[in-house]
Each structure stands twice: as C-alpha cells, then as structure tokens.
N, C-alpha and C positions, 0 to 999 in steps of 0.2 A: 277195448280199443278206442283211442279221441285222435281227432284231428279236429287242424285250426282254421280258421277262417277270420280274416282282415277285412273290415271296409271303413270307409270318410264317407261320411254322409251328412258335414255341417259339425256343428258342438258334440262331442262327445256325450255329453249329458242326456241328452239328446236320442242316442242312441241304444243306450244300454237294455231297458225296459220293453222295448217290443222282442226283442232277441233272449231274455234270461224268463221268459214267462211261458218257453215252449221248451215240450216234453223235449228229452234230452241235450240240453243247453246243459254244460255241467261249470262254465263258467264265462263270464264276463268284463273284458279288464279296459277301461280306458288308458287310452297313450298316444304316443304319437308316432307319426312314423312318415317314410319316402321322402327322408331331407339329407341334409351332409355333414349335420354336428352329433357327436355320441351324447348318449344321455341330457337331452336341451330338457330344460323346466317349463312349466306353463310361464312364467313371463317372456323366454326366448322363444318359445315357438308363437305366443301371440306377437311379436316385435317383428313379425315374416322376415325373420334374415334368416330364419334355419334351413328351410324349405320342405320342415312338417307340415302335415295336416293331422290336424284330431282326427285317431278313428277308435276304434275299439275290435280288440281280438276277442274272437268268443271260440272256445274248447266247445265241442260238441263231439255225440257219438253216432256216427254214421250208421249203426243198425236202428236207429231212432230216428233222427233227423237226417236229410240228404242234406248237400251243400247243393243241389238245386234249388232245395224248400229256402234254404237260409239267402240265395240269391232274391228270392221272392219277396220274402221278408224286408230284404233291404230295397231292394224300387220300393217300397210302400211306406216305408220313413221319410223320403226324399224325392227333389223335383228334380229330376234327371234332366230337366232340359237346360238347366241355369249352372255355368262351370264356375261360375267365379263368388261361389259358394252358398249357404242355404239359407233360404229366409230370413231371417234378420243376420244373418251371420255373414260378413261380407267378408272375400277377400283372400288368398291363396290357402292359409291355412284348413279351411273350411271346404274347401273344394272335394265335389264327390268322386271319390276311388274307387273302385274293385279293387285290391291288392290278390295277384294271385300266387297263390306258392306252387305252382306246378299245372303240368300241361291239360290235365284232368280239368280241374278247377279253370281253367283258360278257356279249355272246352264250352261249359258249361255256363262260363260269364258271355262269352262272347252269344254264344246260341239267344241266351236269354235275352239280349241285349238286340238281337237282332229280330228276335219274338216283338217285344217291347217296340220297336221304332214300325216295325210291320204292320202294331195295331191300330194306329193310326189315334193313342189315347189320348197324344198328345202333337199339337199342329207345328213345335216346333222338335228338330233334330234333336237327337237324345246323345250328350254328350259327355255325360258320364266314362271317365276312362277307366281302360283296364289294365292294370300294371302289373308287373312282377314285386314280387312282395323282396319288401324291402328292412332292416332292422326293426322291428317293432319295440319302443320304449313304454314300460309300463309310468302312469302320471303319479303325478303326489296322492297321497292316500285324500284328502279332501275331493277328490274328483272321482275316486271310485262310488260307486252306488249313489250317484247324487241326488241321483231321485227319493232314494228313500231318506236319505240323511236332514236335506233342505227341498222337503215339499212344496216350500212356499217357492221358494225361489226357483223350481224346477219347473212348476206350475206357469210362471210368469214367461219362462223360456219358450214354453212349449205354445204360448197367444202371442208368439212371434211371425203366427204364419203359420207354421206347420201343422199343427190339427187341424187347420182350414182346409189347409193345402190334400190334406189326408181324406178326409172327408169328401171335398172336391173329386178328387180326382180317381181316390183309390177304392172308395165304400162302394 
C-alpha cells in the first residue's frame, strides 16, 4: 500500500534529499502545485502569475514511514515562521504549505503545527499554512533529483540559509 504526501517548503531542489533518504520513501517528484493554470512550466510558475508554489510529492508506505514522521521531516527543512517564502527564495511561489489530501492528514498537520507554535522554538507565530491539496503538477525532468544531477549548484542553494537555518534551529 502507498500514499502521498504534498508540501512547499521554498525551492523544490531543496526539498527532495531530506524526504528520499528515509526508509520507506519510495518516491520523490518535484512540481508545482495550489494555483489556477494546468500544467504551468518552471518559467510560469517563477513569473508568480500562476499562483503555484514549488513543492514536491513524496509516495511513501505508511507501514514504514507515518505521515506524522514526514510532517516532522518537513518543519526541519524550513522556517515556519517566514510566509513569503524560504531563505533566499523570496516571494509567493515559495511560500511554505502543508498540502493536505484528507481529513486524516489535516489531523495530523494541524496537531503538529500546534505542537510546533506550543514549543516556544521559535519567538515569532508559525505561519505555515495548511491547505487542501490541490492539482499537483509533476516539473521538467531537469528539476527532478537535482541534488544528484548538479551537486555544484545544489550545493550553492543550500549556503542560502538553509543549513544555517537547520542547524540553528533544528540540530
């Protein structure tokens, strides 16, 4: 059995690597998704007139990995406190989502979320939203697995902040 799991947490690139490196992860897809054009390309959804954000669907097997764990997972890639998108990444597209595909999963964002703002890790409101999942488009095959493909350049993304930021707040 798989089920899916949606989130925007900044650059897709970005995302993929903390999520495909844990036991039953059985896949990893960047795209876009929560806007109002079918099928937008990475030039339209960076031009913010689509009303995508990068995120990335991950297929995982729930007798292995919980969609709690994978919540977990995602506060720890991203600053939950910052809406108007991640680290170097500024601006609608980029902005962090939960996408959730049912009530279960809604459960289980929201709890977390409010675990999260409870603990006080962080002094400002945690404003991460949590939506209803919405068409997910898979991106151009240069954007899948970026990490492995352009190390260099995946490398430079990530001294945007974000391993700082990771580090900081979440080790």
């Amino acid at each position: 059995m798989e089920e899916k799991a949606v989130f925007a947490g900044g650059c897709f690139w970005c995302m993929v690597q903390p999520f495909e490196e844990q036991p039953g992860i059985k896949k990893v897809l960047s795209g876009y998704t929560g806007g109002h054009v079918a099928n937008p390309t990475y030039e339209q959804v960076s031009s913010y007139t689509t009303g995508h954000t990068e995120a990335v669907e991950i297929t995982y097997d729930p007798e292995i990995i919980s969609y709690d764990k994978l919540v977990d997972i995602y506060w720890q890639q991203t600053d939950p406190t910052d809406a108007m998108g991640q680290f170097q990444d500024r601006g609608d597209n980029y902005r962090p989502v939960i996408f959730v595909k049912n009530d279960e999963q809604r459960k289980i964002a929201e709890a977390s979320k409010e675990k999260l703002q409870q603990s006080e890790l962080f002094d400002d409101p945690i404003v991460t939203t949590i939506e209803d999942a919405k068409p997910f488009y898979v991106a151009e095959e240069e954007h899948q697995q970026f990490y492995k493909k352009n190390p260099a350049r995946y490398a430079l993304e990530e001294q945007g902040g974000r391993e700082q930021f990771k580090k900081q707040h979440w080790n």
